[in-house]
C-alpha positions in Angstrom: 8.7 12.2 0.6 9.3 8.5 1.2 12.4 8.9 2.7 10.2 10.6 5.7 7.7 7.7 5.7 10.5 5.7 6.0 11.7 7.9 9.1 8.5 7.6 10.6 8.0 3.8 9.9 11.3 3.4 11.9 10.1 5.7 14.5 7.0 3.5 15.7 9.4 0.9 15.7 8.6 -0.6 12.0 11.8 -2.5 11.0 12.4 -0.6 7.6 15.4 -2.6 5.3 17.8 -0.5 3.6 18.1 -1.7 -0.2 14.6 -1.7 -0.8 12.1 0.7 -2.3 9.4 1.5 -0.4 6.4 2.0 -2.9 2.7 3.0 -1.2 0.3 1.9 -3.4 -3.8 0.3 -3.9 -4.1 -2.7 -5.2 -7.2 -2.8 -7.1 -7.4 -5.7 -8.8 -5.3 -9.2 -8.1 -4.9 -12.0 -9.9 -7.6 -11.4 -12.8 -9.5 -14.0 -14.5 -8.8 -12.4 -17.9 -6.9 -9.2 -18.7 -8.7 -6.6 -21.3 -6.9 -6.5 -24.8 -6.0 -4.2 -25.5 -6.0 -2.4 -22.5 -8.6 0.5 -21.6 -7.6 3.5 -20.4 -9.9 5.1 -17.8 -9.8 8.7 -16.3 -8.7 9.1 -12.6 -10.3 7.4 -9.5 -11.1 10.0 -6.8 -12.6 9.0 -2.9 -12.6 10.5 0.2 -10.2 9.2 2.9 -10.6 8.8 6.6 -7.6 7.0 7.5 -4.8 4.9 6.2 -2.8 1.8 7.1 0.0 -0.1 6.9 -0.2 -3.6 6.1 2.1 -6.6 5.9 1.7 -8.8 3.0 3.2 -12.1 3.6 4.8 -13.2 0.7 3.9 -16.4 -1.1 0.2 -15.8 1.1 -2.4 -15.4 -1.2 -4.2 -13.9 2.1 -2.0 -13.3 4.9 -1.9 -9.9 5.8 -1.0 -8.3 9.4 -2.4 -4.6 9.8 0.8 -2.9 11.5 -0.8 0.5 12.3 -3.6 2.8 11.2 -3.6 6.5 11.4 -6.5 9.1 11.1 -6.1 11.8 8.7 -6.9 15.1 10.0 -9.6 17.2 7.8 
């Protein structure tokens, strides 16, 4: 599957670097005042999505971020 994303990226022109995994992902929480010990599990997170995007994170930024496309999901 993420060797088509990759495919895709490249087709709309998004320079895609050979080496590197590609890993889609959420980020829900950054840099956390204090992590839980021991850790909690919790059951899975479910919402509804519209759309998605694909986002640059600059690295070293703690808030640079360049949106580089965003595609509707049909229903």
């Amino acid at each position: 599957m993420f060797d088509r994303l990759g495919v895709a990226l490249a087709k709309r022109g998004v320079r895609v670097e050979g080496g590197h995994s590609l890993t889609p992902h959420v980020t829900i929480v950054r840099d956390a005042a204090a992590p839980l010990h021991p850790p909690i599990a919790i059951g899975p997170i479910a919402w509804r999505v519209s759309d998605f995007a694909l986002i640059h994170s600059q690295l070293g930024s703690r808030n640079a971020y360049t949106v580089l496309g965003q595609w509707p999901l049909a229903d």
